[in-house]
C-alpha positions as CSV (number, residue, x, y, z in Angstrom):
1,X,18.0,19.4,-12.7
2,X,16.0,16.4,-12.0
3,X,15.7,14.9,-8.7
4,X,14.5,11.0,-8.6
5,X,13.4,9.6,-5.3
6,X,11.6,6.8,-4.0
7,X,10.6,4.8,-1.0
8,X,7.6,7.7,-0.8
9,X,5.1,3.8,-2.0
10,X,3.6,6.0,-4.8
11,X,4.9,7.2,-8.4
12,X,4.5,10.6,-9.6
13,X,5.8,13.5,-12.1
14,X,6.1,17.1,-10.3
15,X,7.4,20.3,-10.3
16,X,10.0,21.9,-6.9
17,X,10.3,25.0,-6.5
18,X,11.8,27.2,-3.5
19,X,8.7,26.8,-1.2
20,X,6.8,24.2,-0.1
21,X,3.9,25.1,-2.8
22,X,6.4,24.4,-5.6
23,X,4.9,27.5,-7.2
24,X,7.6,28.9,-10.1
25,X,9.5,25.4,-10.0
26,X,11.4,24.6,-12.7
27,X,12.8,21.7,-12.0
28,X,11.4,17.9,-12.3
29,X,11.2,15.5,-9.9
30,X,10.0,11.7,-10.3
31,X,9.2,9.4,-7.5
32,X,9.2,5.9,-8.6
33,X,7.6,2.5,-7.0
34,X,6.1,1.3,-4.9
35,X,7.7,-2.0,-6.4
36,X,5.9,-4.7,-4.5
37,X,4.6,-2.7,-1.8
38,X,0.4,-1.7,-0.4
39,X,0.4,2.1,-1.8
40,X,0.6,5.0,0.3
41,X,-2.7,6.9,0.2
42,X,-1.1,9.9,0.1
43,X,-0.9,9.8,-3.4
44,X,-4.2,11.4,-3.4
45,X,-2.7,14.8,-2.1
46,X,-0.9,15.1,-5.1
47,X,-2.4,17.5,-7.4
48,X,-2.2,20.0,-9.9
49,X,-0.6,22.4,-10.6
50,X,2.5,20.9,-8.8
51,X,2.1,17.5,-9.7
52,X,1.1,16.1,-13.4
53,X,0.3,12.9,-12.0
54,X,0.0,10.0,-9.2
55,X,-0.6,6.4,-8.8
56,X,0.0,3.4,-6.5
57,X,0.1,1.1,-9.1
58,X,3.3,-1.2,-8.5
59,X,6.1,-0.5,-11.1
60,X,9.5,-0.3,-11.7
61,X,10.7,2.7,-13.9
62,X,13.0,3.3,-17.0
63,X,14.8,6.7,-17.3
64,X,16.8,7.7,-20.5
65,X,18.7,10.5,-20.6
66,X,19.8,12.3,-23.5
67,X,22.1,14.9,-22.1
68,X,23.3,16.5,-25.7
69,X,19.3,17.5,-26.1
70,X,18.6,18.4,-22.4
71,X,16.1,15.8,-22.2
72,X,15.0,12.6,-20.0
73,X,12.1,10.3,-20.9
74,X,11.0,8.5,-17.8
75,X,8.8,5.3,-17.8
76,X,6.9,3.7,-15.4
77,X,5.7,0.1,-15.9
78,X,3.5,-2.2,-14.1
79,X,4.5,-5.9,-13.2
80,X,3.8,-7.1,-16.9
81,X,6.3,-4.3,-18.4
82,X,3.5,-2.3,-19.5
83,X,3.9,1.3,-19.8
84,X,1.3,2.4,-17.0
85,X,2.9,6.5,-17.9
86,X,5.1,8.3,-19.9
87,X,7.1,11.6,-19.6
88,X,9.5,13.9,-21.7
89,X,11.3,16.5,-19.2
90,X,13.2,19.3,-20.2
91,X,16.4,19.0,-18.3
């Protein structure tokens, strides 16, 4: 499973899980923007070990799936189209 959301005015790569703590999540989630938007500060709250990574960096982001190998490469890329992160998740 991987959940994508957005409208949260950060990115990030994390883990949910069945409690709020996310601990033993196995599944992905990616939040992606904020597009054009001031950043939410709350990005700062986002921390290990739930969360791999945070930023209010504007960006649009690319996701390829490749369901035969279980896998999704997400991309998130500032307003020149460079790559600001990278991520393979298992699926």
């Amino acid at each position: 499973m991987l959940w994508v959301s957005g409208d949260f005015h950060f990115a990030s790569i994390g883990r949910v899980g069945p409690n709020a703590s996310a601990l033993g999540g196995t599944q992905t989630e990616i939040l992606v923007g904020p597009g054009a938007q001031t950043g939410n500060p709350g990005y700062l709250l986002c921390r290990p070990p739930q969360f791999d990574w945070a930023s209010t960096t504007n960006n649009y982001t690319t996701l390829e799936l490749e369901p035969m190998r279980r896998r999704a490469r997400v991309e998130w890329h500032d307003r020149d189209g460079s790559v600001v992160r990278s991520a393979e998740v298992d699926l």
